[in-house]
Phi, psi and omega in degrees: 000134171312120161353304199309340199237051154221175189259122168286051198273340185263138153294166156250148194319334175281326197290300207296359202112334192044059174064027172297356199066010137297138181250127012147107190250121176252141192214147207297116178279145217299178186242113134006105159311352159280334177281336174324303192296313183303313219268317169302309184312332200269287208282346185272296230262323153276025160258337160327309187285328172332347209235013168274298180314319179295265180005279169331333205268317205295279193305333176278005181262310194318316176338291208279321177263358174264003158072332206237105190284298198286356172270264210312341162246025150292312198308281230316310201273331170287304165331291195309311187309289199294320162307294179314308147010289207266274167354290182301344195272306187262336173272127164308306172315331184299296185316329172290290175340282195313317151350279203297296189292340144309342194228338133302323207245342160269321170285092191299065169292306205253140167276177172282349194283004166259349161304316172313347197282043186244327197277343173289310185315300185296349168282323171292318171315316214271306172309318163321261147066223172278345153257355160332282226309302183291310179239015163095214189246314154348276208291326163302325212249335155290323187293328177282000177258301179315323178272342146305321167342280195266298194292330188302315137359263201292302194292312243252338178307320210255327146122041161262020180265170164286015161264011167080194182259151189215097210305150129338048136349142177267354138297347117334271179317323184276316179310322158333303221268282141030312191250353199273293217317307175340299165285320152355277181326319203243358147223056198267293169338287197293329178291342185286281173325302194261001169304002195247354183262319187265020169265305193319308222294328176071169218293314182291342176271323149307333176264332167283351154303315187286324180319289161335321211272312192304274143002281175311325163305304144338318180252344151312306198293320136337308164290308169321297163287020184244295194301324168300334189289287180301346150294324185307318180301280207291335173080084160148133168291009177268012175251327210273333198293300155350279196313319195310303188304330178276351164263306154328316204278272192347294184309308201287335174290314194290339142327302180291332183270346163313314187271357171252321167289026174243278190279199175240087157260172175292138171323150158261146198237095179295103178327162175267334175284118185321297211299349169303345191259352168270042185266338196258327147293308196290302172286002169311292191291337136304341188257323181297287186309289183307321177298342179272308193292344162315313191288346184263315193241012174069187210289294208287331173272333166296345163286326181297309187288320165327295161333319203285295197308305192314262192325313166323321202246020191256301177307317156324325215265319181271351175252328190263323220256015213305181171226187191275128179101346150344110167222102154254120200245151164319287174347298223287321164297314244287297187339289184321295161343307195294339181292334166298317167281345150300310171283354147318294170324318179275344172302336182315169341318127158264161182278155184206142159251146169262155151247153159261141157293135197091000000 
């Protein structure tokens, strides 16, 4: 493997002196203007997953009062449509954008099968959803990082984000595996609380739950290169975003009518309270945000660091904001925290230089 991708920690005999007796300072080699941009795109990109958490926190109140969980993130999904929308409409860029990608996808650059990528959003609402209630919010929220991981992986292996292919590292793999551990960790409280709702749900259903969870994660990270790959075309994240929310929207409707026309739900009543409607603006700004930043640091670290932000900013939330079932723990920062040195890890290798001292 090429000198670049190892940590350069030994001088070469010219760096040491060639035996002058001076001795030998190793210092941090200067940083790359791509490495600056990487290192904003990173800090860019977990304050981005915050507004995954706020989202989550917005649409589960929307839920709860509104009795119908898959109605309240159709509202969550439609609100992002009419902003962007609205965006696409009146900014020249959008319009130029909506262009580019029309015209990718009849010179077939682009398949149409990324128009569907809204529809991988609306399939994680729907797990979230329909499987909390049964094996609680813990065990979702590991099963959607592990399969953010593992696919975040796998696309960046075969080179289907625009950021081309980026090899299996064994640094990579540990950071991962690092940030999988974290999140353990940091829901290891609230699962001791919830272990008697995933002994109810009994086994086999726990694991086809879990299966779900896993699987939805996988196609966030798909979705995270589908969407980047159509910013990359149209050259703006106000097209790939559209396409995400309308496609989303689509799905979550036919969905709420199926399931209101199934279950025994409450008439629907909209609260009155605005911030409830800002669930939709928060994932505007996560799905917008990930499609540009795909492109700079790939799949598997815009996922992660997405995480990073999730949990950071689901813990800010719980600490300022708590709700009934609130469990903050030593773990749960420690967990947290730890997910920051899980991504440090996957930036490895860093270059290092030597000097002599005098």
């Amino acid at each position: 493997m090429p000198a670049s991708h190892h940590d350069r920690l030994q001088p070469s005999p010219a760096q040491a002196g060639r035996g002058n007796g001076r001795p030998t300072v190793l210092r941090r080699a200067p940083l790359p203007a791509a490495r600056f941009t990487e290192i904003a795109a990173q800090v860019t990109a977990v304050l981005s997953g915050t507004c995954m958490a706020v989202q989550s926190r917005i649409n589960g109140e929307l839920g709860a009062r509104t009795g119908d969980p898959a109605a309240a993130a159709l509202v969550s999904f439609s609100v992002g449509l009419v902003i962007v929308a609205v965006l696409a409409l009146v900014l020249p860029a959008g319009r130029r954008g909506t262009r580019r990608l029309v015209a990718g996808l009849r010179q077939r650059s682009l398949s149409a099968v990324f128009l569907a990528s809204g529809v991988l959003g609306a399939f994680l609402v729907l797990v979230q959803t329909f499987t909390t209630p049964l094996v609680g919010v813990s065990v979702f929220i590991l099963g959607v990082v592990l399969g953010q991981a593992v696919g975040g992986l796998g696309v960046d292996r075969i080179g289907f984000g625009p950021g081309g292919v980026k090899p299996l590292t064994s640094w990579r793999i540990a950071g991962t595996a690092v940030i999988v551990g974290a999140v353990v960790l940091a829901e290891s409280p609230r699962f001791v609380h919830e272990t008697g709702r995933a002994a109810t749900a009994g086994v086999g259903v726990f694991v086809v739950m879990l299966a779900f969870q896993v699987l939805a994660g996988a196609g966030t990270a798909a979705q995270t290169a589908m969407n980047g790959r159509m910013a990359q075309q149209a050259q703006t994240p106000i097209t790939s975003t559209l396409v995400n929310f309308a496609g989303g929207t689509v799905a979550l409707a036919v969905t709420t009518v199926v399931f209101r026309s199934l279950a025994d739900v409450p008439v629907w009543r909209l609260p009155g309270e605005w911030w409830l409607y800002l669930g939709g603006v928060a994932g505007l700004l996560f799905v917008a945000a990930g499609a540009v930043l795909v492109r700079i640091i790939g799949v598997l670290r815009t996922s992660l660091s997405l995480t990073a932000g999730m949990l950071t900013g689901a813990l800010v939330l719980d600490l300022v904001v708590p709700t009934d079932g609130t469990v903050v723990a030593p773990l749960t920062v420690a967990g947290t925290a730890l997910t920051f040195a899980g991504l440090v890890i996957v930036t490895l290798p860093w270059r290092w230089s030597t000097t002599t001292a005098g």
